[in-house]
VEXDREN-2710 file (C-alpha; in Angstrom, 1 decimal):
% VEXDREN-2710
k/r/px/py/pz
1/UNK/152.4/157.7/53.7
2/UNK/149.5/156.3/52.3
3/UNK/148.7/152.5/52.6
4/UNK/147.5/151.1/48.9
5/UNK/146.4/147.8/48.7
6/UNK/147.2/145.5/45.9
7/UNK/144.8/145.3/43.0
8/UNK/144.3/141.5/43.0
9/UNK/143.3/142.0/46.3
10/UNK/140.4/144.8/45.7
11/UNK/139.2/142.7/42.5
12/UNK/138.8/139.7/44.9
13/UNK/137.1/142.0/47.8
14/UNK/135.0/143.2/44.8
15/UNK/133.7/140.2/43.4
16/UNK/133.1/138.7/46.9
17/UNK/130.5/141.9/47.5
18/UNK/129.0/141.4/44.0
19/UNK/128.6/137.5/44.7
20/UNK/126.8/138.2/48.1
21/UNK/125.0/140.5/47.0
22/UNK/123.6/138.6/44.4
23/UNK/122.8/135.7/46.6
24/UNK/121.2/137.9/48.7
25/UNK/118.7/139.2/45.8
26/UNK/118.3/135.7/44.7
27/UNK/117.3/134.5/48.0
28/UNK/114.5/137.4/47.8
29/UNK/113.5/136.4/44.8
30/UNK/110.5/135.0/43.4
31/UNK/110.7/130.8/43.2
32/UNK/109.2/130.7/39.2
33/UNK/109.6/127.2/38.3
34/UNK/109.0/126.8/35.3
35/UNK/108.5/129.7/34.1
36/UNK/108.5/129.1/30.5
37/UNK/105.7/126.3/30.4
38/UNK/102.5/127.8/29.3
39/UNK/99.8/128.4/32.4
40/UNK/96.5/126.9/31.1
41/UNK/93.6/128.5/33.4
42/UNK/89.8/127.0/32.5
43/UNK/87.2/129.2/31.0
44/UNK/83.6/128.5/32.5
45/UNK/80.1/129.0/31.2
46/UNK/79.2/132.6/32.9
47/UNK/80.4/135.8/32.8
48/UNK/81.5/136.1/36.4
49/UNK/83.9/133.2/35.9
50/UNK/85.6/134.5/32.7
51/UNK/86.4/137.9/34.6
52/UNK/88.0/135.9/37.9
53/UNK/89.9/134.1/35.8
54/UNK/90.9/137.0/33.2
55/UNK/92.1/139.0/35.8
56/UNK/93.9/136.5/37.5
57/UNK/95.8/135.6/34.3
58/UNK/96.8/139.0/34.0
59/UNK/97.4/139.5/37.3
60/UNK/100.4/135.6/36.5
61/UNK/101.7/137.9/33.4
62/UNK/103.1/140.5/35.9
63/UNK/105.0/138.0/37.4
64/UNK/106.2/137.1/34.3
65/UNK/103.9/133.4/33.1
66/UNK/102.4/132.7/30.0
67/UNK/98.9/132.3/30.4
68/UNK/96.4/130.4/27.8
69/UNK/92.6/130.6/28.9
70/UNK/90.9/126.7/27.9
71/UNK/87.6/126.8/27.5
72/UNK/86.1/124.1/29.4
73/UNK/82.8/122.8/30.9
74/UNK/81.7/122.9/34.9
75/UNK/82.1/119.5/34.9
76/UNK/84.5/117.9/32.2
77/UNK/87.0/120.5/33.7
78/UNK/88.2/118.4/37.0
79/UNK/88.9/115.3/34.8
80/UNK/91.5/117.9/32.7
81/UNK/92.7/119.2/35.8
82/UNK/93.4/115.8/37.2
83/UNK/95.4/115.1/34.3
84/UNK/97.3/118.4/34.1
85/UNK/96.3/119.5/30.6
86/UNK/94.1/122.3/32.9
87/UNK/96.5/124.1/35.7
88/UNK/93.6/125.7/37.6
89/UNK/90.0/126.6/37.8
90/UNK/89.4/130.0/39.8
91/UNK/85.8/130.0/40.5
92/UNK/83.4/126.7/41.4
93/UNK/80.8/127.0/43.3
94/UNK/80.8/124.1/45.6
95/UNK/76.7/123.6/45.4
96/UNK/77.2/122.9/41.3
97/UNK/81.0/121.3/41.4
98/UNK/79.0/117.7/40.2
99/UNK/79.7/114.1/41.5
100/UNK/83.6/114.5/40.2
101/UNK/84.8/116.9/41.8
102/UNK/85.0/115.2/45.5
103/UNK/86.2/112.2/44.2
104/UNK/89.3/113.6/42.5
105/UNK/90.1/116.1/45.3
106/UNK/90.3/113.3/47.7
107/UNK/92.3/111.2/45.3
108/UNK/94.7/114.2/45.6
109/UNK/94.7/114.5/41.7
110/UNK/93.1/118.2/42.2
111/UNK/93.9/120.6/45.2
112/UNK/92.0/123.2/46.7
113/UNK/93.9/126.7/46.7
114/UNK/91.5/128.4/48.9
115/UNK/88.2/130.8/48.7
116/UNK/87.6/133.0/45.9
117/UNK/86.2/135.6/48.6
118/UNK/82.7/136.1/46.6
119/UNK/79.4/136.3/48.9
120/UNK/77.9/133.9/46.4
121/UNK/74.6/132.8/47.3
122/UNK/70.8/132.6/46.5
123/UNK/67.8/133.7/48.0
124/UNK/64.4/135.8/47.8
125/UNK/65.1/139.3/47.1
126/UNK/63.0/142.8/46.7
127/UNK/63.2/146.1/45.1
128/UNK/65.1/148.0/47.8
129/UNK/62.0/150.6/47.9
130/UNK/59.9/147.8/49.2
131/UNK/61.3/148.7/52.6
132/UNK/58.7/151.6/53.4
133/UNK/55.8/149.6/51.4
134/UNK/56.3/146.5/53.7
135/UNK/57.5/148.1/57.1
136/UNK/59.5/145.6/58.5
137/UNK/61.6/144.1/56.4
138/UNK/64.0/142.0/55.4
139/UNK/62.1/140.2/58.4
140/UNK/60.0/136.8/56.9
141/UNK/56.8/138.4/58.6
142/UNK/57.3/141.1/57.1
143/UNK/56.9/139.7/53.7
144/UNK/54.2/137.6/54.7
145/UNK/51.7/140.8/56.1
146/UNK/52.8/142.5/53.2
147/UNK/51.5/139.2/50.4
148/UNK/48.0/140.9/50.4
149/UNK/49.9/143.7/48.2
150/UNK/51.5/140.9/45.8
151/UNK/48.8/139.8/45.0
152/UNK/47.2/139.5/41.1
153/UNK/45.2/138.1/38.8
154/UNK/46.7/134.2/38.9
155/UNK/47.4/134.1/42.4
156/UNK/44.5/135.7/44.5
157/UNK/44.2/135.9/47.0
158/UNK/47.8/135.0/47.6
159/UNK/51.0/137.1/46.6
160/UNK/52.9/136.3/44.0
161/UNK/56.0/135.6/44.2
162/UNK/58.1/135.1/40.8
163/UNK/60.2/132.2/41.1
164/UNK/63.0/130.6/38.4
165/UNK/62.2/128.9/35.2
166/UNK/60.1/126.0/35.3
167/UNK/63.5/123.5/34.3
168/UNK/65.3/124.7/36.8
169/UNK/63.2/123.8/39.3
170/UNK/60.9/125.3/41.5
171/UNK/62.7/125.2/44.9
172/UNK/60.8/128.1/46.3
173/UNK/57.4/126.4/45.7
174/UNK/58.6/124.1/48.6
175/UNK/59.6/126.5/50.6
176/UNK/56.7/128.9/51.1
177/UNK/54.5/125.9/51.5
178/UNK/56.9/125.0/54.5
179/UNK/57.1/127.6/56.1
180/UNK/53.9/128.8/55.8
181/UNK/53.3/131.8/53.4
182/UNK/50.4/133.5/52.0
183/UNK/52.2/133.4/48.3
184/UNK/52.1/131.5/45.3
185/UNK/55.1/131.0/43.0
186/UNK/54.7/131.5/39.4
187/UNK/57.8/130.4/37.5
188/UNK/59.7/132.8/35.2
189/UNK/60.3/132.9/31.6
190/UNK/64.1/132.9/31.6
191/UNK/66.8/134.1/33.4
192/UNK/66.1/137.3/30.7
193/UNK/62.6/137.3/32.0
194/UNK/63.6/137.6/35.7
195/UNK/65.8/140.7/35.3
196/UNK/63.8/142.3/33.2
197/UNK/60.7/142.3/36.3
198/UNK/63.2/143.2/38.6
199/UNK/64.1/146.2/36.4
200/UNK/60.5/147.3/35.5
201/UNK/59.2/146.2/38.8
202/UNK/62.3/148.8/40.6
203/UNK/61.4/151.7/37.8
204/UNK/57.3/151.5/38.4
205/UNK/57.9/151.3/42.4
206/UNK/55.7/147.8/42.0
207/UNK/56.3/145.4/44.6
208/UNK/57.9/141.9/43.9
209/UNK/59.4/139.1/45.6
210/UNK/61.7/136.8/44.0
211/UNK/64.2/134.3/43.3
212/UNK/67.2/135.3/42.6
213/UNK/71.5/134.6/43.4
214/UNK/74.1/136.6/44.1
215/UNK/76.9/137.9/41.9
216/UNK/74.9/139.5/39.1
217/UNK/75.3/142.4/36.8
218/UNK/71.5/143.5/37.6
219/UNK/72.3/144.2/40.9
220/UNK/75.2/146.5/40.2
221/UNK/71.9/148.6/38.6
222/UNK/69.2/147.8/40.8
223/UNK/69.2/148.2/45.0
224/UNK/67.6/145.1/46.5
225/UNK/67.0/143.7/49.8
226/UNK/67.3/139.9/50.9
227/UNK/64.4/138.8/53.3
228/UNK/65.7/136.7/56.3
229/UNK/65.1/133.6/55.7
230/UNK/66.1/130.6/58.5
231/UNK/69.8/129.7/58.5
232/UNK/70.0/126.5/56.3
233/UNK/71.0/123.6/58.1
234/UNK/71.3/120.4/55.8
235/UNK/68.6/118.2/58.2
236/UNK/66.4/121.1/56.8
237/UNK/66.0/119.3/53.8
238/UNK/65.5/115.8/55.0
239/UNK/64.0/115.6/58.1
240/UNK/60.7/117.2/58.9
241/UNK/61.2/117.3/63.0
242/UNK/64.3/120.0/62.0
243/UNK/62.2/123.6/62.1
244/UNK/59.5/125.8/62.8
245/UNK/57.1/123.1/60.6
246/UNK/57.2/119.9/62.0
247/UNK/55.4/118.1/59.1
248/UNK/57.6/119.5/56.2
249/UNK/61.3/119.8/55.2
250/UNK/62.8/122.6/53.5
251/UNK/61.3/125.1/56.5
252/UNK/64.6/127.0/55.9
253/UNK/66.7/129.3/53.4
254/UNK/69.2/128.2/50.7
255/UNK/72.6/126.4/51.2
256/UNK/75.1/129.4/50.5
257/UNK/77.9/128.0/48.5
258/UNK/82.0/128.8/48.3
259/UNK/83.1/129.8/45.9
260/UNK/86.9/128.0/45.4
261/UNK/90.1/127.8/43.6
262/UNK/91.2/124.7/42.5
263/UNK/93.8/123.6/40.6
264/UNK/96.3/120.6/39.5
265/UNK/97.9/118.0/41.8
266/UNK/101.5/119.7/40.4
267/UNK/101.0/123.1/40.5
268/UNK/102.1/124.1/43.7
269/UNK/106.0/122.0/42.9
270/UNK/105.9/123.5/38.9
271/UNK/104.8/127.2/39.8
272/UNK/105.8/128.2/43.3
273/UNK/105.1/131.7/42.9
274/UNK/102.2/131.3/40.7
275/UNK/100.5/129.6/43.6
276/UNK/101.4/132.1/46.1
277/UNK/99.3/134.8/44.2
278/UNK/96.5/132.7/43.2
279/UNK/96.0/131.2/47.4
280/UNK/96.3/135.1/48.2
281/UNK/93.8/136.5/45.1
282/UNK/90.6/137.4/46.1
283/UNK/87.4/138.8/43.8
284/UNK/84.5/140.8/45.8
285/UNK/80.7/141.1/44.4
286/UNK/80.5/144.8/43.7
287/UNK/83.8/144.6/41.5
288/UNK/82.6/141.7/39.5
289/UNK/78.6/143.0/39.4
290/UNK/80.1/146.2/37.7
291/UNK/82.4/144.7/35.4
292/UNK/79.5/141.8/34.3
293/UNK/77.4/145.1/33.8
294/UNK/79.5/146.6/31.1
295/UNK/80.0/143.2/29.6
296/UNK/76.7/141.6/29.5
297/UNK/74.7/144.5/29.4
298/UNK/76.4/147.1/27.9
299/UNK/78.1/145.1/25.5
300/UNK/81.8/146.1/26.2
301/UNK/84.7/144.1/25.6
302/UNK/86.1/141.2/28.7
303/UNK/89.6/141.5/28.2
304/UNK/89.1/145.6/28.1
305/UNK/87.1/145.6/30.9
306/UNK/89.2/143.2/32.8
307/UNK/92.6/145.1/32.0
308/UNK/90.8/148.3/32.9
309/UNK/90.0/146.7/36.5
310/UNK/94.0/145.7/36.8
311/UNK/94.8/148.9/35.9
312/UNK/92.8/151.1/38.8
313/UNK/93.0/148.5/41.5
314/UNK/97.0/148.2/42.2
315/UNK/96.9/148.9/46.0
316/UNK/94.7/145.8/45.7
317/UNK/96.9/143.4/44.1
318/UNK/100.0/144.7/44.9
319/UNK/100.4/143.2/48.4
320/UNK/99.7/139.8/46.5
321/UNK/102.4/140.0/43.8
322/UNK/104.7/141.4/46.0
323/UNK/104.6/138.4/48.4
324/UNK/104.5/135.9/45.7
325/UNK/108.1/137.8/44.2
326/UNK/109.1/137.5/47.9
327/UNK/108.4/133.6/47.8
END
């Protein structure tokens, strides 16, 4: 004979499973906060910035936030983010943060949420091609045989070397003389005027040295080389026993910036999972260069481009969302 037991007593059994069940998936779960309060990310003044930030906002709607994009200056932006009417910032570079920024992050009113992950820097750079005109390089002697080759009509008989616009200063000026170079810097034009020498200069084989940073669209079209310049060391630029030139400062290269996410005091305790996946996201040069190509050269559309990027790059943003739903 069969043994049946009672129905009251499967219902309970039943809803016992059910209840552990769910308190298993809910221990799982993602830790959302508040989930229905509007995530207000800043908007910067350069195309790299709007297309971190884009495709981290995207990146919060998967998990289920509302995202706003603010626009908002370099600067103004930490006061906003110390007052919570910003929620995060998601790329300063920490050579052009200004004098607020370290006074509100130790104040605790702004936190740092960790490295963006971009090799953001500056430095003197060369048509790739350069390599079997100058044998050598990226060595700094290199360069410096090879000025003879650089050298024209306003600068002989020293190379030239193109350096950035007049107002926004002419660090490299300093820098040759220190360490000892057969160039002469002649200031661009514009920021316009600089890509468009590296363009004609890498199309005509013509040989150029210049100032220049790093992320750029042009260099998602154009294949440079860096020369080597001295490790920069801040004594470098303040006192002259520091270096090869005992008589000068600024024997050295160029300070090379992070690149950092920072956000509100209260994010972290109001969007749990929202700060898991912006501590873990990460944005690399060559993705960004391409994606600055289409938009500031070829015209193309940020939030297109941006989505198209999410789109193609799941097994790199995956791991990130799943440990943020795992929070």
């Amino acid at each position: 004979m069969k043994s049946w037991a009672p129905l009251n007593v499967i219902r309970t059994a039943s809803l016992a499973l059910v209840v552990a069940l769910f308190a298993n998936a809910s221990a799982n779960a993602a830790d959302m906060g508040e989930s229905g309060d509007t995530i207000n990310l800043a908007i910067n003044e350069w195309t790299g910035q709007h297309i971190s930030t884009h495709v981290a906002g995207q990146l919060l709607e998967k998990l289920g936030y509302t995202v706003d994009y603010v626009n908002a200056g370099n600067y103004p932006q930490f006061q906003a983010l110390a007052d919570g009417d910003i929620h995060a910032t998601l790329e300063g570079w920490t050579n052009n943060l200004g004098d607020i920024y370290p006074v509100k992050k130790e104040s605790g009113e702004i936190v740092d949420i960790g490295d963006l992950g971009l090799n953001a820097g500056e430095g003197w750079l060369y048509p790739k091609f350069m390599e079997e005109m100058c044998p050598g390089l990226p060595a700094l002697d290199a360069m410096d045989a090879c000025a003879e080759q650089l050298a024209s009509a306003e600068t002989f008989p020293q190379g030239r070397f193109l350096s950035y616009p007049a107002d926004w200063g002419n660090r490299s000026e300093g820098r040759i003389a220190a360490i000892g170079l057969n160039y002469k810097a002649v200031p661009a034009g514009s920021e316009g005027a600089l890509v468009a020498e590296l363009k004609a200069a890498d199309a005509a084989s013509k040989p150029l040295f210049m100032m220049f940073w790093r992320p750029h669209w042009v260099l998602a079209e154009v294949d440079v080389g860096w020369v080597e310049l001295p490790a920069f060391e801040a004594a470098c630029e303040a006192d002259p026993a520091w270096g090869s030139n005992q008589e000068a400062i600024n024997d050295c290269g160029f300070e090379a910036p992070r690149t950092v996410k920072v956000a509100w005091s209260g994010f972290q305790e109001k969007w749990p999972a929202a700060w898991e996946l912006l501590s873990m996201y990460q944005m690399n040069n060559a993705d960004q260069e391409a994606m600055m190509l289409r938009i500031d050269n070829l015209g193309e559309d940020l939030v297109a481009v941006t989505k198209e990027w999410v789109d193609s790059n799941e097994a790199n943003w995956k791991p990130w969302v799943d440990a943020a739903m795992a929070n």
